[in-house]
C-alpha positions in Angstrom: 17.9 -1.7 16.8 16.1 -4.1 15.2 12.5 -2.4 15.5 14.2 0.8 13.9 15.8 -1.3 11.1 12.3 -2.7 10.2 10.5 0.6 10.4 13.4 2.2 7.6 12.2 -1.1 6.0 8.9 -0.3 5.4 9.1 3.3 4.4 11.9 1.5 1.7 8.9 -0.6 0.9 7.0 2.3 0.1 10.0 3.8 -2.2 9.8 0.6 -4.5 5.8 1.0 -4.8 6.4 5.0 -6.0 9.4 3.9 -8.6 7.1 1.3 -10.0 3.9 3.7 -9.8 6.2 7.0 -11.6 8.0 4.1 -14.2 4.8 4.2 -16.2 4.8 0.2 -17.1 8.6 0.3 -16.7 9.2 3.0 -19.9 11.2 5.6 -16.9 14.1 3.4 -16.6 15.0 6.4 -13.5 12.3 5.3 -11.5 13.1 1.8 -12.3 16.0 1.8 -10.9 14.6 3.5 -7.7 12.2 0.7 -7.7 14.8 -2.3 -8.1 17.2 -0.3 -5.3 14.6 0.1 -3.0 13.0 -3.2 -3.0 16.5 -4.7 -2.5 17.4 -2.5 -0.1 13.8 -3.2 1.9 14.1 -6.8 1.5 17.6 -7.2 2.9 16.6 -4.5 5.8 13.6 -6.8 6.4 15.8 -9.8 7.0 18.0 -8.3 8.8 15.1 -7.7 11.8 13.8 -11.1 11.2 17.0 -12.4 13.4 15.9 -10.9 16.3 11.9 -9.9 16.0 9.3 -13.1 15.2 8.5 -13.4 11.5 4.5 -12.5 12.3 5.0 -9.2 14.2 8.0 -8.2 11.9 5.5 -9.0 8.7 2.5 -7.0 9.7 5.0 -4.1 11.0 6.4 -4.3 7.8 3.3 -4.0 5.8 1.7 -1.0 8.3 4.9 1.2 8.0 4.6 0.6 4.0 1.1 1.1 4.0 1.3 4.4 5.8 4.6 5.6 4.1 3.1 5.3 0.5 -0.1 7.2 1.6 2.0 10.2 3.6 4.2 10.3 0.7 0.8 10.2 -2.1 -0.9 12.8 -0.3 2.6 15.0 -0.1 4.0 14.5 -3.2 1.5 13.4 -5.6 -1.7 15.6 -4.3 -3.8 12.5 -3.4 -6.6 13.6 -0.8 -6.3 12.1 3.2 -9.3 11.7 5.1 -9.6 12.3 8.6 -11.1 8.4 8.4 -7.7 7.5 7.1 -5.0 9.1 9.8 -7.0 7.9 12.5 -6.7 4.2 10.9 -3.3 4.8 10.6 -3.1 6.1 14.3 -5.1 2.7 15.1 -2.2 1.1 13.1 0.7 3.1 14.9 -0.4 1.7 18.4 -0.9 -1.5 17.3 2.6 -2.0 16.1 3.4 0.0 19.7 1.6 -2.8 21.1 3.5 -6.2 19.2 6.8 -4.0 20.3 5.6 -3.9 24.2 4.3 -7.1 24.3 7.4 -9.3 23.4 
């Protein structure tokens, strides 16, 4: 449960980055509060799986799901171009964090 708490905080991770991207230096006070809710939300999610998952697997894990989330969600919502180069590093990403699961 605690691999599945981490992964929703990572895409939560990604919200906060698109409310503070969309605020426009913090003038949208909407996507402000998206941002503030979002990072709170990812944060305590993030502790959460630290109780049970080591803080340098749940860290990078962290970072990789973000990292992937906000460039799924550029290229869907926001029209930013996605390389083939990129989804296979992303792919390369996805079995490494399959690997730090299988390996504990």
């Amino acid at each position: 449960m605690s691999w599945f708490i981490l992964f929703i905080a990572g895409i939560l991770e990604a919200g906060w980055l698109v409310g503070i991207q969309k605020s426009e230096s913090f003038t949208k006070f909407p996507y402000v509060l998206i941002a503030i809710i979002s990072m709170a939300f990812s944060l305590l999610l993030f502790s959460m799986a630290l109780k049970t998952i080591p803080i340098s697997h749940a860290y990078l894990v962290w970072l990789a799901v973000g990292a992937t989330s906000i460039s799924v969600i550029n290229h869907y919502f926001f029209d930013q171009p996605l390389s083939l180069q990129q989804i296979g590093c992303f792919l390369l990403i996805f079995v490494g964090v399959v690997g730090l699961k299988l390996s504990k």
